[in-house]
C-alpha positions in Angstrom: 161.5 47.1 35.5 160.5 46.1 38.8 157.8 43.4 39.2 155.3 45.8 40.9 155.3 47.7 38.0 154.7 44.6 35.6 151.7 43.9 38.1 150.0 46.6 37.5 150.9 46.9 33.9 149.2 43.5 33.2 146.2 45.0 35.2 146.1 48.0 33.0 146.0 45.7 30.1 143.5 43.4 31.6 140.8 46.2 32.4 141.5 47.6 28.8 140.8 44.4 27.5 137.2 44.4 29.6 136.2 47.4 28.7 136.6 46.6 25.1 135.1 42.9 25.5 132.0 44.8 27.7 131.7 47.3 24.1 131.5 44.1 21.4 129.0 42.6 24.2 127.0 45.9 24.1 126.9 47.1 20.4 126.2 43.1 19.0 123.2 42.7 21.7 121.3 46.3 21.8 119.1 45.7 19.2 118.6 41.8 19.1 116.1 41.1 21.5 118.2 39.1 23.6 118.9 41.9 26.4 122.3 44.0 26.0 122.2 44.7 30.2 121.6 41.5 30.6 124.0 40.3 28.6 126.5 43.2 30.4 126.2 41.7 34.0 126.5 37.7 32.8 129.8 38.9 31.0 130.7 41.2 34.0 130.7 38.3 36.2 132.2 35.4 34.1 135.1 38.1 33.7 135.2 38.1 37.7 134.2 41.6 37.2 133.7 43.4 41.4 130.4 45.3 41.3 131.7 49.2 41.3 129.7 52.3 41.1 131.9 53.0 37.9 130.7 49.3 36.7 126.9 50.4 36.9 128.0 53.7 35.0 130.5 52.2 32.5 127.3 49.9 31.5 124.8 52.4 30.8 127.0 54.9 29.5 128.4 52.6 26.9 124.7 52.6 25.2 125.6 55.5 23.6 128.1 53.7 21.4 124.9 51.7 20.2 123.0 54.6 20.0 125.6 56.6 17.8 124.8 53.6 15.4 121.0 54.1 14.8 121.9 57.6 14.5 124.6 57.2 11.6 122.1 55.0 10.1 118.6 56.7 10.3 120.1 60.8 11.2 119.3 62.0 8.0 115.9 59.3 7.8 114.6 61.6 11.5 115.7 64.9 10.0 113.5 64.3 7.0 110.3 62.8 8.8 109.5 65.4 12.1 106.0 63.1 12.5 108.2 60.0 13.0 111.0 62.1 15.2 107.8 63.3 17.0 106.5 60.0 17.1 109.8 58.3 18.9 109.8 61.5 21.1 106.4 60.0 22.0 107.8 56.9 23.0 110.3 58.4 25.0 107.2 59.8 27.8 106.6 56.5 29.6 109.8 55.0 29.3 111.6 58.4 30.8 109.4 58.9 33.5 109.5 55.2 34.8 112.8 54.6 34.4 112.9 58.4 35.7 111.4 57.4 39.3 112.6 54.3 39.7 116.6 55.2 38.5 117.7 54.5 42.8 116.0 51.0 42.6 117.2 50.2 39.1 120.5 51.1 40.1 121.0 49.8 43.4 119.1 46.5 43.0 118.7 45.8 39.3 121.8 46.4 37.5 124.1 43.6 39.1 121.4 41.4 39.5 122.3 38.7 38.0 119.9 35.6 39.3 117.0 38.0 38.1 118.8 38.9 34.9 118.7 35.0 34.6 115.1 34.4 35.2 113.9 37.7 32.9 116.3 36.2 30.4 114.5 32.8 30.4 110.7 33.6 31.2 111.1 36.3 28.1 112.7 34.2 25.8 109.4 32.2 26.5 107.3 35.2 26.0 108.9 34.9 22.1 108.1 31.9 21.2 104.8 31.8 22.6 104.2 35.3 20.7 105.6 34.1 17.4 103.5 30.8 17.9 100.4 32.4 18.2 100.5 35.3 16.7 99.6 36.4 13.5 102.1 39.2 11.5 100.6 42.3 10.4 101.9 43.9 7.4 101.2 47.9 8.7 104.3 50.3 8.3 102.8 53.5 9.8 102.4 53.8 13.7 100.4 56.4 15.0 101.1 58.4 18.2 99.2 56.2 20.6 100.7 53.1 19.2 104.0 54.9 19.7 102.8 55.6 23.8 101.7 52.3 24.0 105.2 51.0 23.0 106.8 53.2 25.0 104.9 51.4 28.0 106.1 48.2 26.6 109.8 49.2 25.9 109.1 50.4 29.7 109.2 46.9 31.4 112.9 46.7 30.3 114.3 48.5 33.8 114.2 44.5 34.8 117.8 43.4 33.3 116.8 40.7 31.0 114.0 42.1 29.2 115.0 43.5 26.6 114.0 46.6 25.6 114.3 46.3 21.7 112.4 42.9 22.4 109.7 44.7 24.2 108.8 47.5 21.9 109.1 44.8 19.1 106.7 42.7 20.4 105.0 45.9 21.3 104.5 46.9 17.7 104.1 43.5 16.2 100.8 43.5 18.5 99.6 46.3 17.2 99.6 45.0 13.9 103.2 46.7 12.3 105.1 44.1 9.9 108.4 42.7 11.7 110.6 45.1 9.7 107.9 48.2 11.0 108.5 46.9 14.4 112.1 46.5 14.6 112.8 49.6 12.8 110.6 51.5 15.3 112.8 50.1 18.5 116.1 51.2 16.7 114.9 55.1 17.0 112.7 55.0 19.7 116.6 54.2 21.7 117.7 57.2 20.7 115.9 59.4 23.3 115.3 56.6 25.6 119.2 55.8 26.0 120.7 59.4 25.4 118.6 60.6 28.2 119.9 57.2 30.6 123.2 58.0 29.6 123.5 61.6 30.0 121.1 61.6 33.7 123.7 58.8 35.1 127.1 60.9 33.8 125.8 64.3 34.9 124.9 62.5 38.6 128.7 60.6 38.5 130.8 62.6 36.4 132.7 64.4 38.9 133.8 60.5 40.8 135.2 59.1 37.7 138.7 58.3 38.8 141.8 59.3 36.4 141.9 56.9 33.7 138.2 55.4 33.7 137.4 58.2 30.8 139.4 56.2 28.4 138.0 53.0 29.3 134.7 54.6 28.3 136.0 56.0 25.5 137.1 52.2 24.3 134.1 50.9 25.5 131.8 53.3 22.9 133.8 52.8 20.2 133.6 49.0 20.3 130.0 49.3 20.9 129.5 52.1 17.7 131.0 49.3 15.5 129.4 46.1 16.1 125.7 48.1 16.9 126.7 48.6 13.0 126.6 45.0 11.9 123.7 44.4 14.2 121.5 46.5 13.0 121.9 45.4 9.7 121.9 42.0 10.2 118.2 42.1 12.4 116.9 44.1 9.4 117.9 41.1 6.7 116.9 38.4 9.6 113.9 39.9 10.3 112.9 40.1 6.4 112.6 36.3 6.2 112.5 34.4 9.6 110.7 34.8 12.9 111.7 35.6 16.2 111.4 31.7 17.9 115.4 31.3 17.6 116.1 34.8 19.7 113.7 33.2 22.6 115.4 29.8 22.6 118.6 31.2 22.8 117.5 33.3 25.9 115.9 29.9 27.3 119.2 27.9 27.0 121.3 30.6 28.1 119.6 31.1 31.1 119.2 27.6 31.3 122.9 26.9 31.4 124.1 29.3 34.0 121.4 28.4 36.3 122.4 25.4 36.0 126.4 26.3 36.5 125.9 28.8 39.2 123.6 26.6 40.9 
């Protein structure tokens, strides 16, 4: 076996092994409000990761992973409620059409961004705390249909790796007056549409330049996510039940924090 061949074998192996580290990064951050993009581009480039048009796509296709998740979880809850299906549908208006318009900039600029991932990282980790300080829980379950617009708007402001969406349509609700669980709940299915729709507009514009071999790294890449969006989910819903949000911002804070401080 020549050592060419071992080269490029160990290179095989390595992007395999990126792919499926990018998936656990994606499905275990989605839904914590800790930014799963922004947590996609740090790990992209402490891997040594070169920005690559099939980078951009690998991260926002991988969502669906994530997304498969809420659906397995909450399918059948949508099929029975059409007001609440109608009602993350809602959501979906503000947050398509932005993120609709501004797909070139978000693409080309945003996605690989990663001192501005840094900065939306820390500044909305401080958002957290300050929200949770100051702010008083409601305990409403319902959301009506302009409460689900106006979250929509909120969940919006994540095109800016390092949000968060999840965080912003939590926050979003939780202002409104919805209990944390309400809240949280709420940002799993409004997703659905948000990320199916980013997923499926960025494949159908690069399908056709995948190279030979990149389908399977997406493949790995939405089966790791599937799994550990699994175990996120359910772990945000039992957090949620009892604790605040304060720890999610300080995380952001220090991990921001650090890499500023590494990469200088």
């Amino acid at each position: 076996m020549s050592s060419a061949f071992l080269f490029l074998l160990y290179l095989s192996v390595m992007t395999v092994i990126q792919a499926l580290v990018l998936g656990l990064v994606e499905g275990i951050t989605e839904f914590l409000p800790i930014s799963s993009t922004g947590h996609l581009i740090l790990v992209s480039e402490l891997m040594g990761l070169t920005p690559s048009a099939f980078g951009t796509t690998f991260k926002i296709v991988i969502q669906l992973g994530a997304i498969l998740a809420v659906v397995w979880l909450y399918g059948r809850t949508l099929l029975k409620d059409s007001t609440m299906a109608k009602k993350v549908l809602v959501a979906l208006v503000p947050t398509g059409l932005i993120g609709f318009l501004l797909y070139p900039v978000i693409k080309e600029y945003f996605l690989d961004n990663s001192l501005l991932t840094l900065w939306a990282l820390g500044l909305g980790g401080l958002a957290l705390i300050v929200f949770d300080r100051w702010h008083r829980v409601g305990d409403g379950e319902q959301i009506s249909y302009s409460q689900a617009l106006f979250i929509g708007f909120c969940q919006s402001l994540a095109i800016v790796p390092g949000v968060s969406r999840s965080a912003a349509a939590i926050v979003g609700a939780m202002a409104l007056g919805r209990s944390r669980r309400a809240a949280v709940e709420f940002s799993f299915l409004s997703a659905i549409p948000v990320m199916v729709a980013a997923s499926g507009f960025d494949l159908f514009k690069n399908f056709s330049a995948l190279a030979a071999g990149e389908g399977k790294l997406l493949l790995i890449g939405l089966a790791a996510s599937f799994f550990t969006a699994l175990v996120a989910i359910k772990f945000l819903l039992s957090y949620v039940s009892r604790r605040d949000l304060t720890v999610f911002g300080v995380y952001r804070i220090a991990l921001a924090a650090l890499l500023l401080a590494v990469w200088g």
